[in-house]
Backbone as ProteinMPNN parsed JSONL, in Angstrom:
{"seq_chain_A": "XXXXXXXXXXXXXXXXXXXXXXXXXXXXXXXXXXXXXXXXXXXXXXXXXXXXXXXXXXXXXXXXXXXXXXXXXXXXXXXXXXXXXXXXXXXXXXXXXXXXXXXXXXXXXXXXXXXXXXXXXXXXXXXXXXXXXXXXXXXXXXXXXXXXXXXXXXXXXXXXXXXXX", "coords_chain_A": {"N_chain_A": [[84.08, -86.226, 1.316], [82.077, -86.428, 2.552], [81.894, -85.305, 4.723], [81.396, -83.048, 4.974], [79.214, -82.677, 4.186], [78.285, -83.352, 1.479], [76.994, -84.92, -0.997], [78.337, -86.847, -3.257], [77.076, -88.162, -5.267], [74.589, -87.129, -5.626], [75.435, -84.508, -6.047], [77.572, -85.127, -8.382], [74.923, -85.619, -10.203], [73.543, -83.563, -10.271], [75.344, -81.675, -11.33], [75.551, -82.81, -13.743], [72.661, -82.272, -14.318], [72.953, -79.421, -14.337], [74.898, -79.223, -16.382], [73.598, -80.526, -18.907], [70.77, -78.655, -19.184], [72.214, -75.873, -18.711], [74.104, -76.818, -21.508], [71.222, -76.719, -23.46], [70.327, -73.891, -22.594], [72.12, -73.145, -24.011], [72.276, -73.783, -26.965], [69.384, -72.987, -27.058], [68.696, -70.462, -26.806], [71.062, -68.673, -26.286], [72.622, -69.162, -28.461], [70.541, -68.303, -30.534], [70.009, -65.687, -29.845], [72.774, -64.543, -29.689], [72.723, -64.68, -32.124], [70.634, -63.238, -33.467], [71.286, -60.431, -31.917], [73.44, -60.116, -33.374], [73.056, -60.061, -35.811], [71.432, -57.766, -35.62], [73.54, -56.069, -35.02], [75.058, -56.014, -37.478], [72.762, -54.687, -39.033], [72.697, -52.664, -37.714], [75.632, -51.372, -38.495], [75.47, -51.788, -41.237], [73.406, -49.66, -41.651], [74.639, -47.181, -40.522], [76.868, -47.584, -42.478], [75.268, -46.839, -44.709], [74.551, -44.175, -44.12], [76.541, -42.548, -43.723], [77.452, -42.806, -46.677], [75.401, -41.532, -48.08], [75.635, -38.63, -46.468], [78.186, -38.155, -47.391], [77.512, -38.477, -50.191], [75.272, -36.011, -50.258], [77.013, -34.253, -49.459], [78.491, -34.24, -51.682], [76.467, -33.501, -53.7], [75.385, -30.808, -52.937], [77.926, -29.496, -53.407], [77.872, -29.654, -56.185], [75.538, -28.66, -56.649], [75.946, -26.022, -55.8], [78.489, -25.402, -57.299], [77.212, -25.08, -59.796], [75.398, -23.165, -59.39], [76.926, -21.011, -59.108], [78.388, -20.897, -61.996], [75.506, -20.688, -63.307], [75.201, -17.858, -62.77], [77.485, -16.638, -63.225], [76.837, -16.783, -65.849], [74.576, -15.913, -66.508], [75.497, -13.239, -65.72], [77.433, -13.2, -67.87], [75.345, -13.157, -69.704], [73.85, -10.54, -69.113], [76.28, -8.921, -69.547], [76.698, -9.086, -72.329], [74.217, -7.971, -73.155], [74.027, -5.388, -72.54], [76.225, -4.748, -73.901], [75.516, -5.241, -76.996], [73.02, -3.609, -76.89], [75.015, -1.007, -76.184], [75.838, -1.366, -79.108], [73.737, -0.791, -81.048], [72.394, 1.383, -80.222], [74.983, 2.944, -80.94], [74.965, 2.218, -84.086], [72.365, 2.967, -84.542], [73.05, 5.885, -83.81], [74.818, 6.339, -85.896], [72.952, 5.607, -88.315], [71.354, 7.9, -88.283], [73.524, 10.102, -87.836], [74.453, 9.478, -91.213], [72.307, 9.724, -92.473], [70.74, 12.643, -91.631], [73.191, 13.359, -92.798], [72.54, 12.848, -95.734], [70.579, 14.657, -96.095], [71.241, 16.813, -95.441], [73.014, 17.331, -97.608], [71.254, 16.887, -99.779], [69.634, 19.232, -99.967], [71.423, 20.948, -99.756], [72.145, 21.128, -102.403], [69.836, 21.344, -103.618], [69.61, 23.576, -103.009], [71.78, 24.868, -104.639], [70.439, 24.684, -106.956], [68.247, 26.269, -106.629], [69.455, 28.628, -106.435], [71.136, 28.542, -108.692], [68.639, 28.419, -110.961], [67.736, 30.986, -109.792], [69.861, 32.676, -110.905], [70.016, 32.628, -112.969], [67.618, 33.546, -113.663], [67.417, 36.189, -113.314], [69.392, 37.141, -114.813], [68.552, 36.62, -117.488], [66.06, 38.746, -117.237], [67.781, 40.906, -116.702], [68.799, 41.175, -119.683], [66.34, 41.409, -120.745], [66.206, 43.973, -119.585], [68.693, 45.118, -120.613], [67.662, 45.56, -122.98], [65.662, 46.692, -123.327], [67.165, 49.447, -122.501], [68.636, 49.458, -124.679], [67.135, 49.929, -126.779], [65.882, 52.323, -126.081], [67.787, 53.961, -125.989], [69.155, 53.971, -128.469], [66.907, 54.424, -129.844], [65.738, 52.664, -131.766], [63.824, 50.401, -133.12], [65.287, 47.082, -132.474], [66.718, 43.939, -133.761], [65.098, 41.464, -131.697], [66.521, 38.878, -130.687], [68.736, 38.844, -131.993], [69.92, 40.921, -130.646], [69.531, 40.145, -127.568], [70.867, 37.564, -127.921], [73.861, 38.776, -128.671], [74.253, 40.339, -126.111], [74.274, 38.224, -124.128], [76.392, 36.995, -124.424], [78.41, 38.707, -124.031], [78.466, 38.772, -121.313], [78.671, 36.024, -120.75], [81.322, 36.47, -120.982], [81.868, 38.3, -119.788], [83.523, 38.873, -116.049], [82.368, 36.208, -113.667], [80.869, 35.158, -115.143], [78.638, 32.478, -116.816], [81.068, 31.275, -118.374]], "CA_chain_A": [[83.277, -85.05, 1.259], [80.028, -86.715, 3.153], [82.151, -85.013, 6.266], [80.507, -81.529, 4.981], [77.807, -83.096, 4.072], [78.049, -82.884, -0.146], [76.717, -86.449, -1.751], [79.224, -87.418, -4.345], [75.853, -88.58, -6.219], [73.712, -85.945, -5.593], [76.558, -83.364, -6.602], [76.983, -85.066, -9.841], [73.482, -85.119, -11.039], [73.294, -81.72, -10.295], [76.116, -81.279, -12.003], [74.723, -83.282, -15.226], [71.831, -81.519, -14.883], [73.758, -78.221, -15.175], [75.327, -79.197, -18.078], [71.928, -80.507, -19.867], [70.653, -77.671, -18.517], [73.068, -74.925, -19.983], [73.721, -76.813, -23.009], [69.902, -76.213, -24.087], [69.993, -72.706, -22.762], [73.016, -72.36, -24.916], [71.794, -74.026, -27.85], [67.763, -72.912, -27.357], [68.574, -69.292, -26.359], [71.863, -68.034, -26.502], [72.547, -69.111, -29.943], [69.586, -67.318, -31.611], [69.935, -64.205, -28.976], [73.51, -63.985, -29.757], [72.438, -64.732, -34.036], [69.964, -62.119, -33.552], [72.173, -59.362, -31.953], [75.019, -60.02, -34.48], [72.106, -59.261, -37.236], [71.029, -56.443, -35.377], [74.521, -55.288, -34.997], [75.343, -55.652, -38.892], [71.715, -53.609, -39.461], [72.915, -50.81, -37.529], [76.418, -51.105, -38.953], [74.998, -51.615, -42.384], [72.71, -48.552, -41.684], [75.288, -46.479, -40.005], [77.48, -46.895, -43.636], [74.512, -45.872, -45.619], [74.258, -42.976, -43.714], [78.201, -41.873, -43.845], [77.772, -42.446, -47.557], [74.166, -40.301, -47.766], [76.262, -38.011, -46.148], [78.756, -37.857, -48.51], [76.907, -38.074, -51.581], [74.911, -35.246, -50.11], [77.809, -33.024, -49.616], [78.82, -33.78, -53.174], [75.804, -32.96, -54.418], [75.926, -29.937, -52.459], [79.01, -28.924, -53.961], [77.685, -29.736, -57.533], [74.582, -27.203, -56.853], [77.036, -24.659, -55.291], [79.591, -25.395, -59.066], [76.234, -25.461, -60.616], [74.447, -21.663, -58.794], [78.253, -19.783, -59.49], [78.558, -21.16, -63.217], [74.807, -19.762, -63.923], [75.426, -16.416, -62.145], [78.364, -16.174, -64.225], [76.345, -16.983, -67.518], [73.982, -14.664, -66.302], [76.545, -11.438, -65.856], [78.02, -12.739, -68.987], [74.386, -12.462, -70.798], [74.015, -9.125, -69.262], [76.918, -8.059, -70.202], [75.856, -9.297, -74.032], [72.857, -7.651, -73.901], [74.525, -3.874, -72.566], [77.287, -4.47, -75.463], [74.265, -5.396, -77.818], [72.034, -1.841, -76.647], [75.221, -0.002, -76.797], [76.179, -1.031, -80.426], [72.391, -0.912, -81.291], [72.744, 2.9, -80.281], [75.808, 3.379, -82.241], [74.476, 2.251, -85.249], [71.136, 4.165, -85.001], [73.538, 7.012, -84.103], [75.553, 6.516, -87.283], [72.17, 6.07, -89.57], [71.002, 8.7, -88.286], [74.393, 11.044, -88.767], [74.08, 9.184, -92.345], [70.434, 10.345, -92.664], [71.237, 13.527, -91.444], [74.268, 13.593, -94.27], [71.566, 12.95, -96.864], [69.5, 15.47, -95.857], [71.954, 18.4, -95.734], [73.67, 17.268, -98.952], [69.956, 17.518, -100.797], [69.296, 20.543, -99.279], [72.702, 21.701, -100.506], [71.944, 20.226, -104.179], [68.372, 22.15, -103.745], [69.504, 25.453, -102.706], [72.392, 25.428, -105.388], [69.839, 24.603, -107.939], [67.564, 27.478, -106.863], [69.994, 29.404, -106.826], [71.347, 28.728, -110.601], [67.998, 29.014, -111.217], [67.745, 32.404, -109.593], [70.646, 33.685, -111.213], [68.972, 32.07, -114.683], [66.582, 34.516, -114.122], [68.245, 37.717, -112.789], [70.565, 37.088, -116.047], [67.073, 37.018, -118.205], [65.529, 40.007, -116.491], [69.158, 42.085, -116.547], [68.691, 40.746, -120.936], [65.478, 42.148, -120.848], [66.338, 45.341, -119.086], [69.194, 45.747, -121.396], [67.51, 45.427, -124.371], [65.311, 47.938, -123.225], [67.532, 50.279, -122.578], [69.401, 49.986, -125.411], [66.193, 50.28, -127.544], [65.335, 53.81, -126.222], [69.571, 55.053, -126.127], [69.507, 53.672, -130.191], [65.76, 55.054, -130.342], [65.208, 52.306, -132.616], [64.033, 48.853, -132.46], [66.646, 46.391, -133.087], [65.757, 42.075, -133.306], [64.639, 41.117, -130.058], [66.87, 37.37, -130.934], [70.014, 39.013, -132.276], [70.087, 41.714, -129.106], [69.54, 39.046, -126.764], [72.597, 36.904, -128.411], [74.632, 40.028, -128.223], [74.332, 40.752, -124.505], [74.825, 36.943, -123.021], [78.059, 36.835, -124.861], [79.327, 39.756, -123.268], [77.619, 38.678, -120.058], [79.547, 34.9, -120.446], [82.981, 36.92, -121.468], [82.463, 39.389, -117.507], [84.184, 38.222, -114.621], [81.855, 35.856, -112.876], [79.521, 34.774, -115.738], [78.912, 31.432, -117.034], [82.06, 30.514, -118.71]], "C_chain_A": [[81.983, -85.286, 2.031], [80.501, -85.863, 4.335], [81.487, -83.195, 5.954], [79.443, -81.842, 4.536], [77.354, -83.188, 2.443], [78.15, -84.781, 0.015], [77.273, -86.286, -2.914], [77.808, -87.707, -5.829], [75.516, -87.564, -6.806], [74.497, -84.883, -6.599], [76.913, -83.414, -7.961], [76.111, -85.355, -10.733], [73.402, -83.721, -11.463], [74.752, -81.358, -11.087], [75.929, -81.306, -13.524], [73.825, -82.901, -15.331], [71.959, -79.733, -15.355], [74.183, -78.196, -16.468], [74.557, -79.173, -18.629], [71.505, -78.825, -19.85], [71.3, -76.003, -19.695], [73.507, -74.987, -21.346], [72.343, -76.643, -23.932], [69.906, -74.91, -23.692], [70.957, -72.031, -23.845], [72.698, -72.459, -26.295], [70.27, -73.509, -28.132], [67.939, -71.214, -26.786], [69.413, -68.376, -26.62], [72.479, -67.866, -27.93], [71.818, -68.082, -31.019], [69.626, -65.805, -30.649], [71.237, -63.648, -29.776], [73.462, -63.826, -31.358], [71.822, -63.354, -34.162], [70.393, -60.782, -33.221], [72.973, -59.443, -32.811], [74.144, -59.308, -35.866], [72.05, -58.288, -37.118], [72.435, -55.54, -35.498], [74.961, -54.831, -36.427], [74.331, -54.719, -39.447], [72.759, -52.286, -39.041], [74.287, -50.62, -38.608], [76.34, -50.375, -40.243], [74.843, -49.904, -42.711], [73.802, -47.083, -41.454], [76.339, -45.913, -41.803], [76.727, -46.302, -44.675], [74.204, -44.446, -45.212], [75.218, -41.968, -43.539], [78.352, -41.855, -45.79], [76.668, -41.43, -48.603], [74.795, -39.182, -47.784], [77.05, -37.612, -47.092], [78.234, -37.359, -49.576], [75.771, -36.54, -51.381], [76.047, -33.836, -50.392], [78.941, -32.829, -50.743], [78.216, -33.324, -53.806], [75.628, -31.245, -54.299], [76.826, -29.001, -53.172], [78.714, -28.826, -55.119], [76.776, -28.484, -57.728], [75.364, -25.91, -56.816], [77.296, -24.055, -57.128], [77.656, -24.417, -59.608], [75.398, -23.262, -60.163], [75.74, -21.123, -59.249], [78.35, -19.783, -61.065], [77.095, -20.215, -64.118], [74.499, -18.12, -63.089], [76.597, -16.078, -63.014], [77.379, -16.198, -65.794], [75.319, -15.88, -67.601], [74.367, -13.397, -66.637], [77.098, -11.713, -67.287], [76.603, -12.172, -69.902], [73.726, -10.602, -70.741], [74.817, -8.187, -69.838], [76.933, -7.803, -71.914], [75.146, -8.378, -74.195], [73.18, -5.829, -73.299], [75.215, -3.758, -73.816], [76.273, -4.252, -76.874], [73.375, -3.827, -77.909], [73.323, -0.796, -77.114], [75.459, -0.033, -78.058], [75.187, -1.11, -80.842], [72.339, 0.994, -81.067], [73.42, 3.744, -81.043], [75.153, 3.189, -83.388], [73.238, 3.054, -85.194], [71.533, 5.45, -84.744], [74.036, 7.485, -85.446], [74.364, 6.371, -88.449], [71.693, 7.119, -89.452], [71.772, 10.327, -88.54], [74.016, 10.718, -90.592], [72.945, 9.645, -92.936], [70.457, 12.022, -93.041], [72.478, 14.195, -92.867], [73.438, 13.936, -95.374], [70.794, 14.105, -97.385], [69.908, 16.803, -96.402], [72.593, 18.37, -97.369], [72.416, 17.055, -100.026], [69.597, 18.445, -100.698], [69.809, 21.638, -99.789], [72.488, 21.864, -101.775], [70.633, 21.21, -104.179], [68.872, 23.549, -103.925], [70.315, 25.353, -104.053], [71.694, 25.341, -106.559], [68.564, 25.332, -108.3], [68.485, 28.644, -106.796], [71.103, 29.566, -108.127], [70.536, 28.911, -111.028], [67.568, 30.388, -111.462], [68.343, 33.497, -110.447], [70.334, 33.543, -113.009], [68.28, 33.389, -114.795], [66.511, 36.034, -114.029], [69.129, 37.846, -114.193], [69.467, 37.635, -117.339], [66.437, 38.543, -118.236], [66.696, 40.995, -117.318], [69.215, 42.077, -118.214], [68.258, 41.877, -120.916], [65.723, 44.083, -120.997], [66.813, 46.201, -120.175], [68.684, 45.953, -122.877], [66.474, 46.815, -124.781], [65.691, 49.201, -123.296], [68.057, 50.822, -123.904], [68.367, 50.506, -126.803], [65.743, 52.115, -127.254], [66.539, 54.687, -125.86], [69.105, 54.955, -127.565], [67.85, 54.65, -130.686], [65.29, 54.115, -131.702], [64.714, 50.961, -132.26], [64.385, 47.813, -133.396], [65.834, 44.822, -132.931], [66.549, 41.543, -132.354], [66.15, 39.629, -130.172], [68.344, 38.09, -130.814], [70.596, 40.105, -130.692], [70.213, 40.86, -128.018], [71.142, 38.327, -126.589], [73.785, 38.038, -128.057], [75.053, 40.031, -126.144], [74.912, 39.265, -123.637], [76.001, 36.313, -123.581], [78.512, 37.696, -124.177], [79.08, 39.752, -121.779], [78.773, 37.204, -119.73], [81.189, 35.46, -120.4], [82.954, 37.441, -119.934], [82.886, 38.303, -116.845], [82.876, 37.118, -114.023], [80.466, 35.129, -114.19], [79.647, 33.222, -115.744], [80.25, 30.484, -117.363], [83.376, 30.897, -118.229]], "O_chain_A": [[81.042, -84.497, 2.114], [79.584, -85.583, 5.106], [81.23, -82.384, 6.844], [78.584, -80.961, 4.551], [76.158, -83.101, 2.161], [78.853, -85.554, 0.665], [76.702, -85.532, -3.702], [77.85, -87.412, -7.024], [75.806, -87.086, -7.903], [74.124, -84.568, -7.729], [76.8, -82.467, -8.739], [76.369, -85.38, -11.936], [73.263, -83.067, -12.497], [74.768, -80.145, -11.298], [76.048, -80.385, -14.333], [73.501, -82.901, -16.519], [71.395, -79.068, -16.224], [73.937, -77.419, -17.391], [74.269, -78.097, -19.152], [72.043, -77.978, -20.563], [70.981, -75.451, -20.748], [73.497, -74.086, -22.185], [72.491, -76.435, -25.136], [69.328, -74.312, -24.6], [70.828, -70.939, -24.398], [72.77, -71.428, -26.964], [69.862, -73.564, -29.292], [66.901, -70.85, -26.233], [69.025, -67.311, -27.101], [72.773, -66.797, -28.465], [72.272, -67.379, -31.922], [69.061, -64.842, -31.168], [71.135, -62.61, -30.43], [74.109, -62.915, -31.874], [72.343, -62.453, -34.819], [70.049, -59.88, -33.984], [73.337, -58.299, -33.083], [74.472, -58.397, -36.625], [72.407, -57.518, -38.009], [72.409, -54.425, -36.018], [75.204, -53.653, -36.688], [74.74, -53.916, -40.286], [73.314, -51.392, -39.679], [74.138, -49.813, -39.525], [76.712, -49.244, -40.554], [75.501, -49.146, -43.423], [73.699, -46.09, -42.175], [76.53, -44.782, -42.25], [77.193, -45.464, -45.448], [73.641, -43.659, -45.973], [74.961, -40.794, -43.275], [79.163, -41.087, -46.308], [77.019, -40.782, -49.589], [74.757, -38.519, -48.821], [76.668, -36.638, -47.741], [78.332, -36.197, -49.971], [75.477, -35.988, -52.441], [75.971, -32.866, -51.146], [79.814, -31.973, -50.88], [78.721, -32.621, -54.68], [75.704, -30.499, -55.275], [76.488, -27.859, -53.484], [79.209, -27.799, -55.584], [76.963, -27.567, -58.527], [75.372, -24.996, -57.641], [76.841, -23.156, -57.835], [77.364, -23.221, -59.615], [75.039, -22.448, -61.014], [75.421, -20.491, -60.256], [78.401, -18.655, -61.554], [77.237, -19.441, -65.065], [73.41, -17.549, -63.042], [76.498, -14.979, -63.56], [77.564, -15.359, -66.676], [75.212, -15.092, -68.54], [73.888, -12.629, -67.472], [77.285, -10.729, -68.002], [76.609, -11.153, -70.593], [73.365, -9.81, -71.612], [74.526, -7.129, -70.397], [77.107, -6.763, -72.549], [75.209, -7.77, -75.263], [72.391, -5.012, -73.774], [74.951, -2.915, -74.673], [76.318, -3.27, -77.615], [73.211, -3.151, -78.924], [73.154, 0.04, -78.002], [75.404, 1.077, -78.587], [75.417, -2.039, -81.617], [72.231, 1.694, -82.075], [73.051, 4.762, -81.628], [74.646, 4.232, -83.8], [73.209, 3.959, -86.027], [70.812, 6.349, -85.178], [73.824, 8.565, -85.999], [74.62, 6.918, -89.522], [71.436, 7.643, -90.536], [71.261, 11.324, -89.05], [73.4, 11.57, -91.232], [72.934, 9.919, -94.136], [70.293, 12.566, -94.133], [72.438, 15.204, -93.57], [73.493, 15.027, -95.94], [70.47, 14.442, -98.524], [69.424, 17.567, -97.237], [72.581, 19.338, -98.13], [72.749, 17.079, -101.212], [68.937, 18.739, -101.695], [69.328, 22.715, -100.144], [72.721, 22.983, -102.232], [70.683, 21.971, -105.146], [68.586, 24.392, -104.776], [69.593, 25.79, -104.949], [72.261, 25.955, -107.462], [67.928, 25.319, -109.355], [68.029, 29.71, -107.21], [71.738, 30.586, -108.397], [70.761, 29.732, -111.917], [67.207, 30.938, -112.503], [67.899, 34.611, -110.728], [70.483, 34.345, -113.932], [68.33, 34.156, -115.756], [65.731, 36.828, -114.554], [69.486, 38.994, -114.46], [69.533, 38.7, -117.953], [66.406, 39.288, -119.215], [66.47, 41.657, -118.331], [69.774, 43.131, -118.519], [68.843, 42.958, -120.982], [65.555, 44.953, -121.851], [66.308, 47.207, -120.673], [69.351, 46.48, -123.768], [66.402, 47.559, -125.759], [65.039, 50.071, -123.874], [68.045, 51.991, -124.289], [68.757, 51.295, -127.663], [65.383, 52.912, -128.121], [66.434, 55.862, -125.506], [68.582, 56.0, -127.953], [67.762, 55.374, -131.677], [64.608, 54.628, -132.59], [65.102, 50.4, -131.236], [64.041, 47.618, -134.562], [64.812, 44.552, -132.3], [67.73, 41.276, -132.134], [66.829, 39.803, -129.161], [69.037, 37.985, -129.802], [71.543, 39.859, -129.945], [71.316, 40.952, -127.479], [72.057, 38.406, -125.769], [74.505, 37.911, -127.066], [75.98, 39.737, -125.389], [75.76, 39.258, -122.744], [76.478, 35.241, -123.209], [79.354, 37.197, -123.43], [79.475, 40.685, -121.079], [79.543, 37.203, -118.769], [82.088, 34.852, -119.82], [83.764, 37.118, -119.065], [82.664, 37.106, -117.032], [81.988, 37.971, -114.028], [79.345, 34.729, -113.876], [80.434, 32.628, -115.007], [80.499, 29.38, -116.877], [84.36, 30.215, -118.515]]}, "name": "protein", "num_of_chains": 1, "seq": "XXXXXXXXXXXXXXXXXXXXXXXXXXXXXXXXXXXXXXXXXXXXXXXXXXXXXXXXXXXXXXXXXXXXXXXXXXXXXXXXXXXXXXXXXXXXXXXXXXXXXXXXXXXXXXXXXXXXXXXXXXXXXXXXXXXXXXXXXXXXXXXXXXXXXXXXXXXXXXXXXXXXX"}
Protein backbone atom coordinates (compact mmCIF):
# COMPACT_ATOMS: atom_id res chain seq x y z
CA UNK A 1 0.00 0.00 0.00
CA UNK A 2 3.10 2.67 0.40
CA UNK A 3 2.61 2.42 -3.70
CA UNK A 4 -0.54 4.91 -3.09
CA UNK A 5 1.02 6.34 -0.62
CA UNK A 6 -1.21 5.01 2.72
CA UNK A 7 1.38 4.24 5.84
CA UNK A 8 0.36 0.93 7.24
CA UNK A 9 1.29 2.84 10.67
CA UNK A 10 -0.12 5.95 10.19
CA UNK A 11 -3.48 4.26 8.92
CA UNK A 12 -3.67 2.27 12.01
CA UNK A 13 -3.33 4.93 14.55
CA UNK A 14 -5.81 6.71 12.86
CA UNK A 15 -7.69 3.96 12.91
CA UNK A 16 -7.17 3.42 16.88
CA UNK A 17 -7.79 6.74 17.26
CA UNK A 18 -11.19 6.35 15.55
CA UNK A 19 -12.12 3.76 17.62
CA UNK A 20 -11.02 5.65 21.03
CA UNK A 21 -12.47 8.31 19.50
CA UNK A 22 -16.08 6.93 18.74
CA UNK A 23 -16.07 4.72 21.62
CA UNK A 24 -16.15 7.96 23.98
CA UNK A 25 -18.51 9.71 21.65
CA UNK A 26 -20.57 6.62 22.02
CA UNK A 27 -20.24 6.15 25.56
CA UNK A 28 -19.96 10.24 26.53
CA UNK A 29 -22.75 11.31 24.12
CA UNK A 30 -24.69 8.94 22.38
CA UNK A 31 -25.57 6.92 25.31
CA UNK A 32 -27.15 9.74 27.39
CA UNK A 33 -28.63 11.47 23.99
CA UNK A 34 -30.06 8.25 23.01
CA UNK A 35 -31.19 7.64 27.30
CA UNK A 36 -32.56 11.00 27.09
CA UNK A 37 -34.68 10.68 23.86
CA UNK A 38 -36.02 7.22 24.95
CA UNK A 39 -37.25 9.27 28.26
CA UNK A 40 -38.49 11.89 26.23
CA UNK A 41 -40.15 9.45 24.00
CA UNK A 42 -41.88 7.47 27.01
CA UNK A 43 -42.98 11.29 28.37
CA UNK A 44 -44.74 11.96 25.29
CA UNK A 45 -46.02 8.40 25.05
CA UNK A 46 -46.86 8.43 28.71
CA UNK A 47 -48.56 11.88 28.09
CA UNK A 48 -50.16 10.98 24.86
CA UNK A 49 -52.06 7.87 27.07
CA UNK A 50 -53.13 10.29 29.68
CA UNK A 51 -54.62 12.25 27.22
CA UNK A 52 -56.59 9.25 25.24
CA UNK A 53 -57.75 8.32 28.71
CA UNK A 54 -58.77 12.27 29.73
CA UNK A 55 -60.46 11.86 26.70
CA UNK A 56 -62.32 9.09 27.53
CA UNK A 57 -63.13 9.72 30.97
CA UNK A 58 -64.34 13.03 29.66
CA UNK A 59 -66.70 11.58 27.23
CA UNK A 60 -67.99 9.37 30.01
CA UNK A 61 -68.53 11.97 32.09
CA UNK A 62 -70.19 13.66 29.38
CA UNK A 63 -72.52 10.98 28.94
CA UNK A 64 -73.19 10.77 32.77
CA UNK A 65 -74.25 14.69 32.70
CA UNK A 66 -76.27 14.06 29.47
CA UNK A 67 -78.06 10.47 31.75
CA UNK A 68 -77.91 12.91 34.53
CA UNK A 69 -79.82 16.53 32.51
CA UNK A 70 -82.68 13.81 30.80
CA UNK A 71 -83.35 11.92 34.24
CA UNK A 72 -83.94 15.54 35.99
CA UNK A 73 -86.09 16.89 33.10
CA UNK A 74 -88.00 13.85 33.48
CA UNK A 75 -88.37 14.32 37.38
CA UNK A 76 -89.18 17.67 36.61
CA UNK A 77 -92.33 16.90 34.03
CA UNK A 78 -93.07 14.20 36.44
CA UNK A 79 -93.26 16.94 39.44
CA UNK A 80 -95.27 19.07 37.19
CA UNK A 81 -97.33 16.73 36.35
CA UNK A 82 -97.83 16.04 40.42
CA UNK A 83 -98.42 19.35 41.07
CA UNK A 84 -101.40 19.84 37.95
CA UNK A 85 -102.95 16.38 39.36
CA UNK A 86 -102.53 17.94 42.96
CA UNK A 87 -104.44 21.67 41.75
CA UNK A 88 -106.85 19.62 39.87
CA UNK A 89 -107.93 17.33 42.82
CA UNK A 90 -107.50 20.41 45.15
CA UNK A 91 -110.34 21.96 42.87
CA UNK A 92 -112.42 18.95 43.01
CA UNK A 93 -112.56 18.78 46.48
CA UNK A 94 -113.24 22.53 47.08
CA UNK A 95 -115.82 21.87 44.32
CA UNK A 96 -117.40 19.02 46.26
CA UNK A 97 -117.26 21.11 49.80
CA UNK A 98 -118.60 23.57 48.35
CA UNK A 99 -121.64 21.46 46.48
CA UNK A 100 -121.68 19.94 50.22
CA UNK A 101 -121.92 23.48 51.69
CA UNK A 102 -124.23 24.45 49.25
CA UNK A 103 -126.37 21.04 50.26
CA UNK A 104 -126.38 22.38 53.82
CA UNK A 105 -127.53 25.49 53.03
CA UNK A 106 -130.56 24.60 50.86
CA UNK A 107 -131.54 21.73 53.18
CA UNK A 108 -131.71 24.52 56.26
CA UNK A 109 -133.39 26.77 54.25
CA UNK A 110 -135.79 23.95 53.40
CA UNK A 111 -136.09 22.95 57.29
CA UNK A 112 -136.63 26.96 57.84
CA UNK A 113 -139.22 27.63 55.36
CA UNK A 114 -141.17 24.35 56.35
CA UNK A 115 -141.05 25.49 59.87
CA UNK A 116 -142.41 28.95 58.99
CA UNK A 117 -144.62 27.65 57.25
CA UNK A 118 -146.17 25.12 60.04
CA UNK A 119 -145.88 27.96 61.91
CA UNK A 120 -147.92 30.04 59.52
CA UNK A 121 -150.48 27.59 59.18
CA UNK A 122 -150.34 27.39 63.35
CA UNK A 123 -151.55 30.62 63.09
CA UNK A 124 -154.05 30.88 60.18
CA UNK A 125 -155.62 27.68 62.09
CA UNK A 126 -155.72 30.06 65.44
CA UNK A 127 -157.06 33.11 63.67
CA UNK A 128 -159.74 30.81 61.44
CA UNK A 129 -160.56 29.41 65.75
CA UNK A 130 -160.92 32.79 66.61
CA UNK A 131 -163.00 33.86 63.68
CA UNK A 132 -165.14 30.90 64.23
CA UNK A 133 -165.86 31.37 67.55
CA UNK A 134 -166.90 34.64 66.70
CA UNK A 135 -169.12 33.86 64.40
CA UNK A 136 -170.67 31.31 66.05
CA UNK A 137 -171.14 33.60 69.13
CA UNK A 138 -173.29 36.17 67.21
CA UNK A 139 -175.34 33.05 64.86
CA UNK A 140 -176.08 31.37 68.75
CA UNK A 141 -176.39 35.14 70.04
CA UNK A 142 -175.00 33.84 73.10
CA UNK A 143 -171.72 33.48 74.65
CA UNK A 144 -170.57 30.03 74.87
CA UNK A 145 -166.80 28.96 76.90
CA UNK A 146 -164.18 30.46 75.00
CA UNK A 147 -161.97 26.74 76.03
CA UNK A 148 -164.77 24.31 75.22
CA UNK A 149 -165.58 26.26 71.63
CA UNK A 150 -162.08 26.31 70.82
CA UNK A 151 -161.80 22.31 71.58
CA UNK A 152 -164.86 21.89 69.48
CA UNK A 153 -163.64 23.51 66.27
CA UNK A 154 -159.84 21.94 66.10
CA UNK A 155 -161.41 18.57 66.26
CA UNK A 156 -163.45 19.13 63.39
CA UNK A 157 -160.60 21.08 61.83
CA UNK A 158 -158.06 17.75 62.59
CA UNK A 159 -161.10 15.31 61.26
CA UNK A 160 -161.19 17.91 57.35
CA UNK A 161 -159.26 16.77 54.58
CA UNK A 162 -155.86 18.31 54.94
CA UNK A 163 -155.72 19.07 58.71
CA UNK A 164 -153.36 17.85 61.19
CA UNK A 165 -154.14 14.27 61.52
Amino acid sequence: MGAIGIDWQVLLAQLINFGILFGLLFFLLYKPMRRTFDERSNRIKESMEQAEQIKEQMAKTEEQVKEQLGAARRDGQDILAQAAQMGERLKEEARGEARQEAEVIVARARTEIERERDEAIDEVKRQFVDLAITAAEKVVNETLDRKKHRRLIEEVLEQAPGGKG
